[in-house]
C-alpha positions as CSV (number, residue, x, y, z in Angstrom):
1,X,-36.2,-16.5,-25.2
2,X,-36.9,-19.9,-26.8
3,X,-39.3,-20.2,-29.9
4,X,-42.6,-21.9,-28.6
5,X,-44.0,-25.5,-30.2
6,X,-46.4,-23.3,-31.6
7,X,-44.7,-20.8,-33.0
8,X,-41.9,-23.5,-34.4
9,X,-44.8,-25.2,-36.2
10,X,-45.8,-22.3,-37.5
11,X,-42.2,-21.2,-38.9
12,X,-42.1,-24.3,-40.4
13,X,-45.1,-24.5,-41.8
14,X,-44.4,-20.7,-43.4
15,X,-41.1,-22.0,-44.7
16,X,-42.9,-24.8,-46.7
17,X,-45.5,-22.3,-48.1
18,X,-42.6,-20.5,-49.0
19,X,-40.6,-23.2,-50.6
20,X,-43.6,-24.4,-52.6
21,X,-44.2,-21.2,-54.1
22,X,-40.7,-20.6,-55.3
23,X,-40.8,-24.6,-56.9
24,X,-44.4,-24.2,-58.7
25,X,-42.7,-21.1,-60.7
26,X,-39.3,-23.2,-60.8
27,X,-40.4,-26.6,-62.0
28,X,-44.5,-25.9,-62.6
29,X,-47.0,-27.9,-60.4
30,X,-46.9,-31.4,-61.6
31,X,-43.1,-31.2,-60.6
32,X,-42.8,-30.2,-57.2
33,X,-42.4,-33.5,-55.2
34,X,-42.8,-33.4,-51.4
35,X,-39.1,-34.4,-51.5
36,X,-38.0,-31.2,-52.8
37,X,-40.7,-29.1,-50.8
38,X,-38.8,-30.4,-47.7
39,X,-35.2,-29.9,-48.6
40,X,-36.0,-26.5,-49.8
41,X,-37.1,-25.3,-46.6
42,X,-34.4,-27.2,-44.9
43,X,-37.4,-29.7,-43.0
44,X,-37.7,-33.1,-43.2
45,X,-40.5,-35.0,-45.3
46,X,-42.1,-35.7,-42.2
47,X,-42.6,-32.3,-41.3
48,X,-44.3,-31.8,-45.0
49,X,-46.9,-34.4,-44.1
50,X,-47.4,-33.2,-40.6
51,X,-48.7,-29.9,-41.7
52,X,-50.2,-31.0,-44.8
53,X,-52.4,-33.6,-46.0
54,X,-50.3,-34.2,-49.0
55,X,-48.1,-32.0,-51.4
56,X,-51.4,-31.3,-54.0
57,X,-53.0,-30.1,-50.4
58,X,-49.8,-27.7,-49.9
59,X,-49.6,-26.2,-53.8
60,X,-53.3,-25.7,-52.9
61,X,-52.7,-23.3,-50.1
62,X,-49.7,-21.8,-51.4
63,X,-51.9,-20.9,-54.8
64,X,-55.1,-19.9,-52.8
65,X,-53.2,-18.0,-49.9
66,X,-51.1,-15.9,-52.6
67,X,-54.3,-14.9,-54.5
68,X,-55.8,-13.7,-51.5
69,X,-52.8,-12.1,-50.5
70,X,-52.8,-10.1,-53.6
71,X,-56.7,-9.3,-54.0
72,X,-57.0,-8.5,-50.3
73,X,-55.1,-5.2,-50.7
74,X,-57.0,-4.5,-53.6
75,X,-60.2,-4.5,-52.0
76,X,-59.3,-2.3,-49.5
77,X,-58.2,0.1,-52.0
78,X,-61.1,0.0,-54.2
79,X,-63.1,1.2,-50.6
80,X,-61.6,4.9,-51.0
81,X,-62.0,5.6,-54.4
82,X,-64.1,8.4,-55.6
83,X,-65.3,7.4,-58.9
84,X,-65.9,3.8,-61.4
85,X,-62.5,5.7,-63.7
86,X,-60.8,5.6,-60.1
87,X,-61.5,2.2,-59.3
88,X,-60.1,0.9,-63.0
89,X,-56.8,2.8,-62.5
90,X,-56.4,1.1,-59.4
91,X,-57.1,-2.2,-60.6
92,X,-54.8,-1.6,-63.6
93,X,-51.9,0.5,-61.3
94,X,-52.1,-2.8,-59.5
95,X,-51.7,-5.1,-62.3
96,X,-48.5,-3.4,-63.8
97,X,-46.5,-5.2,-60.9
98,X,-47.0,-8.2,-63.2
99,X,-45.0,-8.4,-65.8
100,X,-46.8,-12.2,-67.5
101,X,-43.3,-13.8,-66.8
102,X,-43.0,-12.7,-62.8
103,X,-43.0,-15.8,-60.1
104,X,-46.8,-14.7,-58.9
105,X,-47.9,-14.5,-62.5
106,X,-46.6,-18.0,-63.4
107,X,-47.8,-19.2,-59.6
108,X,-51.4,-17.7,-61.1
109,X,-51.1,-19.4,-64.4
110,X,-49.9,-23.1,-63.2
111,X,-52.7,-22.5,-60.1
112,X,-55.7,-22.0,-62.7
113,X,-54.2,-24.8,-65.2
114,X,-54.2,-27.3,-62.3
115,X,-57.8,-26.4,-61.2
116,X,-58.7,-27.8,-64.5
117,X,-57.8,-30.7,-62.4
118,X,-58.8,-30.1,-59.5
119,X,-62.5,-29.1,-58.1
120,X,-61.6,-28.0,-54.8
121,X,-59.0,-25.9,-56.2
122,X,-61.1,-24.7,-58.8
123,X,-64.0,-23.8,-55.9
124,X,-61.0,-22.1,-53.9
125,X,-60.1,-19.8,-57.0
126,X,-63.7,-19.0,-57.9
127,X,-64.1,-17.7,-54.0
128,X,-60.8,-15.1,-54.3
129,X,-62.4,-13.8,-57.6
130,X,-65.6,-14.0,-56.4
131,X,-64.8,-11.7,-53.6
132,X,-63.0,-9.7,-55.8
133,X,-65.4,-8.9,-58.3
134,X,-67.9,-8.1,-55.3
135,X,-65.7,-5.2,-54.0
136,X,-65.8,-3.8,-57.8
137,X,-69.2,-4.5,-58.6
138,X,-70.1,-2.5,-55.5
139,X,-67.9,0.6,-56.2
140,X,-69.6,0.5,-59.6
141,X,-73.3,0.5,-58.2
142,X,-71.9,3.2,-56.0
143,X,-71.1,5.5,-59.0
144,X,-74.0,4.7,-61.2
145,X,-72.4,1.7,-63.4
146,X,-75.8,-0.3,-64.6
147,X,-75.7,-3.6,-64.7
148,X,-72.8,-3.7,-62.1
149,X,-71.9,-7.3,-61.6
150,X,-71.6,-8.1,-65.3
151,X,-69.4,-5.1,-65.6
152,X,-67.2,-6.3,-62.5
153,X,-67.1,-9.6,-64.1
154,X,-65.7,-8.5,-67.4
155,X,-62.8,-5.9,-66.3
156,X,-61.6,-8.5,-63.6
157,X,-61.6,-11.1,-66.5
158,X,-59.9,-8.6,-68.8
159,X,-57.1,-7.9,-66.6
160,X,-56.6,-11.5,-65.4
161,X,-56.1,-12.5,-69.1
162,X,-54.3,-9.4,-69.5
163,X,-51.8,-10.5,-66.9
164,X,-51.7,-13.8,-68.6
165,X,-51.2,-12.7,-72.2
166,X,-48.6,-9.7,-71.7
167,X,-45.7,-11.8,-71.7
168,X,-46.9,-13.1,-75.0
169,X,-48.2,-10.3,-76.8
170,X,-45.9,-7.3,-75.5
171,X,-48.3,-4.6,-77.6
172,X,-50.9,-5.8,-74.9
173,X,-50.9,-2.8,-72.4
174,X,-52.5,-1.4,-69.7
175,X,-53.0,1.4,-71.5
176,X,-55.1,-0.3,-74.5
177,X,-57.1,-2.0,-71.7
178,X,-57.5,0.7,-70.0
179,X,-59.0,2.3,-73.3
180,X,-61.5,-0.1,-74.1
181,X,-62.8,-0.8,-70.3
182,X,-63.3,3.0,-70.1
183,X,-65.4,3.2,-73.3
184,X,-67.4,-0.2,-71.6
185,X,-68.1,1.6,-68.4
186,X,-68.6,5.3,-70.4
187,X,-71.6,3.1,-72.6
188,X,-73.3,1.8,-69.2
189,X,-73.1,5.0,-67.8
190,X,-74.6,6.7,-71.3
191,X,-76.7,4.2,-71.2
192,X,-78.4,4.2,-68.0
193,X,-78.9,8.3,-68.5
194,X,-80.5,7.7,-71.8
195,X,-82.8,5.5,-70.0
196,X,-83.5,7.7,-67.3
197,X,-84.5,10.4,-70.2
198,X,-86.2,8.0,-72.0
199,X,-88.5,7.2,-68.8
200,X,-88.9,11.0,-68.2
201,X,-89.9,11.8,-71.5
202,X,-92.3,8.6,-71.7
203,X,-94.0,10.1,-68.9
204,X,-94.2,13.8,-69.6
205,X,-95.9,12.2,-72.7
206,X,-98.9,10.1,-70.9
207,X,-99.4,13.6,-68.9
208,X,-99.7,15.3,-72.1
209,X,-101.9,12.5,-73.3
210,X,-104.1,12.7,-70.0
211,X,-104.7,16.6,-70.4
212,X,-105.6,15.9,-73.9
């Protein structure tokens, strides 16, 4: 059976996604032309402009819709662990898919370098992360992590520049990450049971004090 308008458009408008994503790693963001978009995905230029407003419009969605793509999984996941140790080794298991030099990792790297540029980007970004960081920061109020958000915000910022500074410092593993963010959360925890004794024995001193 023939292929709908609708579904056409959107074939087409996949195949451009597509072809921009393998040109941003190829020739970085500044050099991917609508020109090239269209004759790698075997369109027309007309069809570039027909689904997008322009070619910064099409890197934006290609960048955005990857990032989601790749954090949305990841949120699920974090929904079944058991503990805040569980929820880092999924984060991290995830994160040894990239290797710093890997198309999605240099799709990451020119997407966050052109939001420098570019507010919209830049809000777009900040929303996948945002929502990323949520899913975290909840798992870690879950399992007693104090001060949950600020924790979130610093392991998903530690493995983001992880995955940025592998390929250029190969001594920077998982497993030294992994380390350190264990010794981060193991300090909240510590330190939200010393307060808890703290409180306890602050008050079994004031009911001393009163009998006295």
């Amino acid at each position: 059976m023939a292929a709908t308008a609708k579904e056409r458009g959107r074939e087409a408008r996949e195949r451009l996604l597509r072809a921009a994503a393998e040109l941003i790693t190829e020739r970085g963001w500044t050099g991917v032309t609508t020109r090239a978009v269209a004759e790698r995905a075997g369109v027309t230029a007309g069809i570039v402009h027909y689904h997008f407003d322009s070619v910064d419009a099409l890197l934006a969605e290609t960048a955005v819709g990857t990032m989601r793509a790749a954090t949305a999984w990841l949120e699920t996941a974090l929904e079944q662990v058991g503990s805040a140790d569980e929820a880092l080794t999924t984060l991290l298991a995830a994160l040894d898919s990239y290797g710093g030099n890997d198309p999605e990792s240099v799709l990451f790297v020119e997407a966050y370098l052109a939001a420098t540029r570019d507010p919209g980007l830049l809000e777009r970004i900040s929303a996948v992360l945002t929502d990323l960081r949520k899913a975290l920061a909840d798992r870690f109020i879950e399992h007693g992590i104090t001060d949950a958000e600020a924790s979130a915000a610093v392991v998903v910022a530690s493995l983001d520049g992880l995955m940025l500074h592998r390929d250029l410092n190969p001594a920077l593993t998982t497993g030294t990450v992994r380390a350190v963010l264990r010794r981060l959360l193991t300090t909240e925890q510590d330190g939200e049971g010393n307060r808890h004794e703290e409180t306890a024995d602050e008050g079994a001193r004031t009911e001393r004090g009163d009998r006295w």
